[in-house]
C-alpha positions as a printed Julia matrix, in Angstrom:
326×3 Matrix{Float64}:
   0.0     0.0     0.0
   1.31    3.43   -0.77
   0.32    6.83   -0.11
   1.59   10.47   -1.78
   3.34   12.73    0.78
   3.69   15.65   -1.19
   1.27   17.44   -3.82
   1.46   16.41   -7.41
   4.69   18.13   -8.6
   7.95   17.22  -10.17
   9.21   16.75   -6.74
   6.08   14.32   -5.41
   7.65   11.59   -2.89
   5.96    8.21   -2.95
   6.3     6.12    0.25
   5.11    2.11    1.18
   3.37    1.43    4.1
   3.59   -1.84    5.95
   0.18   -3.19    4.92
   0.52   -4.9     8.4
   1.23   -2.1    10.4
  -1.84   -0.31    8.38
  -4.08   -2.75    9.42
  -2.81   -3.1    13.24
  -3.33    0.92   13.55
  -6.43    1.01   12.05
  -8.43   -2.54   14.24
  -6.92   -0.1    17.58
 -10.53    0.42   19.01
 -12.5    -0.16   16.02
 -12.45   -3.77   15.52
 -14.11   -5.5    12.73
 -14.35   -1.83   11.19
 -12.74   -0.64    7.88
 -13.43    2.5     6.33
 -11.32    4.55    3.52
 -11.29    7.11    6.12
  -9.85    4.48    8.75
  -6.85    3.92    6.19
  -6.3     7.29    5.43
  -5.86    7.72    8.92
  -3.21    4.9     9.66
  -1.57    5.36    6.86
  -1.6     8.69    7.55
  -0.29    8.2    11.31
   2.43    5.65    9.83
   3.31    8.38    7.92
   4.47   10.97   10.23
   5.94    8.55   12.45
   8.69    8.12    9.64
   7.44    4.32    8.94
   7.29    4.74    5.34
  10.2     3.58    2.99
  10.92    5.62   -0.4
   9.65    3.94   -3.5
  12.17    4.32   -6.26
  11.88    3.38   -9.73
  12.37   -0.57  -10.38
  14.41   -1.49  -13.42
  12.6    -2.4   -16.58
  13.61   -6.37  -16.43
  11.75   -6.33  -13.01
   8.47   -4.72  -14.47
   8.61   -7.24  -17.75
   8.94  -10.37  -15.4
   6.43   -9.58  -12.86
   4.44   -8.91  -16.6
   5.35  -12.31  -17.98
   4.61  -14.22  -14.47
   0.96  -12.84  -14.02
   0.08  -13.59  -17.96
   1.44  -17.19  -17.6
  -0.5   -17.25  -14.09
  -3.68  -16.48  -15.37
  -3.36  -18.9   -18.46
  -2.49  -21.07  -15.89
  -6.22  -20.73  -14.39
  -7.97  -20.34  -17.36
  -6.01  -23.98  -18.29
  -7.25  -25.85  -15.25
 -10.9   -24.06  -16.2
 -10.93  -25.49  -19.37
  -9.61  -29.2   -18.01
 -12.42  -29.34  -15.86
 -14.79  -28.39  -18.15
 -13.23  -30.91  -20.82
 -13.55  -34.05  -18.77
 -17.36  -33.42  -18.11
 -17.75  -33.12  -21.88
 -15.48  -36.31  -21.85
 -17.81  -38.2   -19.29
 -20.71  -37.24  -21.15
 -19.21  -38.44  -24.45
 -17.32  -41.5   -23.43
 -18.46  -42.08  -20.21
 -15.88  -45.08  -18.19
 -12.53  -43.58  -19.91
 -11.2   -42.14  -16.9
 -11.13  -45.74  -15.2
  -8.84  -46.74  -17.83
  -6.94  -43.1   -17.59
  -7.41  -41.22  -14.12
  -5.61  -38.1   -15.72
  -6.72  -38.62  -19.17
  -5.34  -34.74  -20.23
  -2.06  -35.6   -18.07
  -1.23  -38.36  -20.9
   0.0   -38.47  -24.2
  -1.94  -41.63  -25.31
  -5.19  -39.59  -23.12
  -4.88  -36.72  -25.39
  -4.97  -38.94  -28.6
  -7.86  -40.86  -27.57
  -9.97  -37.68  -26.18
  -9.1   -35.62  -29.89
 -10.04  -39.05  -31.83
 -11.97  -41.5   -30.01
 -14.38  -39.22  -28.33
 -16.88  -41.54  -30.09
 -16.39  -44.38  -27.86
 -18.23  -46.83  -31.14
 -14.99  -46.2   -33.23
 -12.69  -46.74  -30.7
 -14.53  -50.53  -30.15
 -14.45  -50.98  -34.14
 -11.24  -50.1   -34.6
  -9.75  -53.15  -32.2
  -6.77  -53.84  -29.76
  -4.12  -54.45  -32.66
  -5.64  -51.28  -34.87
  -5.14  -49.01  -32.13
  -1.9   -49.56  -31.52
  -0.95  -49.33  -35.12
  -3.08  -45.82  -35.16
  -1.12  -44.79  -32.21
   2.46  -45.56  -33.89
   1.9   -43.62  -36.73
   1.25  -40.61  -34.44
   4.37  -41.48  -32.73
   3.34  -42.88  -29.61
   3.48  -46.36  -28.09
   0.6   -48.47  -26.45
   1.19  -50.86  -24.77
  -1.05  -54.21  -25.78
  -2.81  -54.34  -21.79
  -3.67  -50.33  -21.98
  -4.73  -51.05  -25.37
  -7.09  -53.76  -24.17
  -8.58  -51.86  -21.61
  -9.32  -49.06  -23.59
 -11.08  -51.01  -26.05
 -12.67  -53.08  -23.55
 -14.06  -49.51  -21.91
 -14.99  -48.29  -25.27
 -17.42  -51.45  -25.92
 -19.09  -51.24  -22.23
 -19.52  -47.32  -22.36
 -23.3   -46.71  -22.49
 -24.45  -44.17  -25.31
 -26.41  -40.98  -23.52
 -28.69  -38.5   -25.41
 -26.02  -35.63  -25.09
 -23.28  -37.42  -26.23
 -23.17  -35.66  -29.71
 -23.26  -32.5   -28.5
 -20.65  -33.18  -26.24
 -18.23  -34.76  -28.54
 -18.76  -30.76  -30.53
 -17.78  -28.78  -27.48
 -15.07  -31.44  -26.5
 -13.45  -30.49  -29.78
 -13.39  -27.09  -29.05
 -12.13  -27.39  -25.85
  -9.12  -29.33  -27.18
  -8.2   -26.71  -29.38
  -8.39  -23.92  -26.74
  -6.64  -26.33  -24.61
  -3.43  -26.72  -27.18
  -3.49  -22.83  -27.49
  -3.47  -22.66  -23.63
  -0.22  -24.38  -23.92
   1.44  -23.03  -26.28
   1.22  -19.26  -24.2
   1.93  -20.73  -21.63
   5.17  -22.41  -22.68
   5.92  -19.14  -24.38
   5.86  -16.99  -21.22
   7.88  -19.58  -19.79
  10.3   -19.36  -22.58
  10.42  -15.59  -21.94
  10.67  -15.87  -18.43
  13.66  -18.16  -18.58
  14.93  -15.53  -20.87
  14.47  -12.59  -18.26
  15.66  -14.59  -14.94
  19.55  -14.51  -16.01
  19.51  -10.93  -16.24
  16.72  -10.44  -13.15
  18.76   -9.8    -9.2
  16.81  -12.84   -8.68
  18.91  -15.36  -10.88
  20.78  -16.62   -8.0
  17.55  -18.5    -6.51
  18.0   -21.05   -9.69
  20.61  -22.6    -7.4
  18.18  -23.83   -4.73
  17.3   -27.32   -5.25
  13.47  -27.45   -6.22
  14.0   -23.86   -7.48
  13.48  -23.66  -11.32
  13.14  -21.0   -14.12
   8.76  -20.66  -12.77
   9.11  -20.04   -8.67
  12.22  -17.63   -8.73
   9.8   -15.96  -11.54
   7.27  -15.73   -9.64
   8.9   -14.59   -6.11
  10.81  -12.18   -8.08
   7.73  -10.61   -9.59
   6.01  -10.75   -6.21
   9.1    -9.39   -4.82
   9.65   -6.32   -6.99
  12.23   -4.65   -6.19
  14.46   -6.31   -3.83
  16.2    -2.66   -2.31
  12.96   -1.6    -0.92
  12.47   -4.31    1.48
  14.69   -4.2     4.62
  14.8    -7.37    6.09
  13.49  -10.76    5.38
  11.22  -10.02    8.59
   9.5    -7.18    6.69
   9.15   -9.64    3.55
   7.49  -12.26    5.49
   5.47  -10.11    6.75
   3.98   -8.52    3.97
   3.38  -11.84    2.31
  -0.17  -12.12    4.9
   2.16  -15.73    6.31
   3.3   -14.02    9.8
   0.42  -14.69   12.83
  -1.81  -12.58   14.6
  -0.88  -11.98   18.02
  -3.11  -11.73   20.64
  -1.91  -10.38   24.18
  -3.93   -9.74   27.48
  -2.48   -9.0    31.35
   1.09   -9.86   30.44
   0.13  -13.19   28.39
   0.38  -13.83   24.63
  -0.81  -15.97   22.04
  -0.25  -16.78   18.7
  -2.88  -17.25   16.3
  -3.66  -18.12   12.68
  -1.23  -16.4    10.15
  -3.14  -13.03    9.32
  -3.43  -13.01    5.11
  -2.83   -9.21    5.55
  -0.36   -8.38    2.38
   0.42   -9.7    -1.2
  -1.33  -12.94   -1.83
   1.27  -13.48   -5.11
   3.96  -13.1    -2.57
   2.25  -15.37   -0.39
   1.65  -18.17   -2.99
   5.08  -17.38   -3.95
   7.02  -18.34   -0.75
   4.47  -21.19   -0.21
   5.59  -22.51   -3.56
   9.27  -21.96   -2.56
   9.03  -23.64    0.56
   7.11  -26.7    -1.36
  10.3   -26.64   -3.19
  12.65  -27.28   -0.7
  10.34  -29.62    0.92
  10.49  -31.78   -1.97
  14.39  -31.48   -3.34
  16.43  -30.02   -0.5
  18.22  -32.15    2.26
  18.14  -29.87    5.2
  14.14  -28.69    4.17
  13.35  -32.55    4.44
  14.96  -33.09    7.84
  13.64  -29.86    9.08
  10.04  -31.22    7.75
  10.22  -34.27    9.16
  11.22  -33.3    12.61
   7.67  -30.81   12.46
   5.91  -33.92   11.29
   7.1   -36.05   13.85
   6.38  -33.54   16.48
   2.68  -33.7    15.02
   2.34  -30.76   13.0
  -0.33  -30.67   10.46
   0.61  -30.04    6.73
  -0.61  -26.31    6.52
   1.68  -25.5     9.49
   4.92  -27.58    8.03
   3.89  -25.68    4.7
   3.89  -22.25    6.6
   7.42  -22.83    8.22
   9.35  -24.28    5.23
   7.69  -20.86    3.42
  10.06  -18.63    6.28
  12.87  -20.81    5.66
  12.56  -20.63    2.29
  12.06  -16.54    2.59
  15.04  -16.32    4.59
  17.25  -17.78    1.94
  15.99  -16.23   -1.5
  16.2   -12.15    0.72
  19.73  -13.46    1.47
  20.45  -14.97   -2.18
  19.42  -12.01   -3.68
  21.08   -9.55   -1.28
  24.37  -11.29   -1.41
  23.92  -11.93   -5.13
  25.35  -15.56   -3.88
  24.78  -18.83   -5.27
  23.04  -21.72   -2.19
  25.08  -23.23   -0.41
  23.8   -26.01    1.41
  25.87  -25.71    4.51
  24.83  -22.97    5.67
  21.41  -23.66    5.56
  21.62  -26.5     7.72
């Protein structure tokens, strides 16, 4: 959140406000209240107490990533969208292929037989021995027992009344679908292109970190001289808890979701990361399991690991090194 400080001249100074702080000065006696002229006022108090940090200009690399990783993001969403929407039309058409196939679009030979077999009568005419042949000359290998069960699905699928219908909108689903996928592989092309020359190349040496999450923190991230600390990161991202405190006692609640949710998917995604490819992250996660932490909270605390070590990658301009992140 930012607020000008100055009228609208050549000189105007633009400041950022802790969205966190914003929100703890504004609950102060009002709770459950939120006005504009609440804000104003915090922001406004946050302001003269000389909590605000300068906002200066990000370089252009920074602006065209954080561009590239919100297009991909959203073809991302519309991509799942259309999935979802495809296998109804796929139930409705060939209804029992998904026994054969649980993640019918996640397959090559699922792709072939939703474009060409939505019909589920040619797939049984065709036979075990004629599909495979079909699926050679496309380039792709069946094997004889997927073959049989396909064929075997396509002769017990019932016929419905819709069926036609939904074979027509199937076929325009693929097609969006293959469109969907070719953006999205170009953003990533031109994402991969922007990283090496992005501050936040050196988080491509993090195990589990590839070419899509440094993307994406960095375009979260912006840039990386106006934050402070990792603390001030973290805490932006909505991950840090509320904190609740009566006659000398505290208590730490759910994390508050006050701040960037791209930053907080981000870190999430980071932290995922390590989880899955780093030593250390899988010890560490373990240990929380074994002390009976749930998933979300293991999720939450391999996210401030993982925040700790991209602000100090990309302050340092360092490559990871494993030892000491132990």
């Amino acid at each position: 959140m930012s607020v000008q400080v100055a009228p609208v001249t050549a000189s105007t100074v633009v400041v950022a406000v802790d969205v966190g702080n914003t929100a703890q000065r504004r609950v102060q006696g009002r709770r459950r209240v939120k006005t504009d002229a609440f804000d104003l006022e915090a922001i406004t108090e946050l302001v003269l107490a000389g909590r605000g940090v300068p906002v200066t200009g990000r370089d252009l690399v920074i602006g065209e990533l954080a561009a590239w990783s919100a297009h991909r993001a959203r073809r991302i969403q519309t991509r799942t969208a259309t999935k979802n929407q495809l296998l109804g039309q796929l139930d409705r058409s060939f209804a029992g292929l998904v026994l054969v196939l649980p993640d019918v679009l996640g397959t090559k030979v699922g792709r072939l037989v939703a474009a060409e077999f939505a019909d589920p009568a040619r797939l049984a005419a065709l036979g075990v021995v004629r599909l495979i042949r079909f699926a050679a000359a496309r380039g792709l290998q069946v094997r004889r027992p997927l073959a049989e069960r396909l064929v075997r699905a396509a002769r017990d699928a019932l016929p419905t009344a819709d069926a036609a219908v939904a074979r027509r909108v199937l076929t325009a689903d693929l097609a969006l679908l293959v469109d969907l996928d070719t953006q999205i592989a170009a953003a990533e092309a031109e994402l991969a292109r922007l990283l090496p020359v992005s501050p936040f190349q050196p988080l491509t040496t993090v195990p589990g970190w590839g070419v899509v999450r440094a993307s994406s923190y960095g375009a979260a991230v912006g840039d990386p001289c106006r934050w402070p600390g990792s603390r001030q990161l973290y805490r932006a991202s909505g991950l840090s808890p509320m904190q609740y405190e009566s006659a000398g006692h505290r208590r730490d609640g759910a994390i508050s979701r006050e701040g960037s949710v791209e930053l907080r998917r981000a870190l999430i995604d980071l932290g995922i990361g390590l989880w899955h490819s780093d030593r250390a992250a899988k010890a560490y996660a373990a240990g929380l399991k074994a002390r009976g932490k749930p998933g979300t909270v293991i999720a939450c605390a391999l996210a401030h690991r993982a925040n700790r070590i991209a602000f100090a990658l990309v302050r340092d301009h360092t490559g990871y090194d494993p030892d000491r992140w132990t």
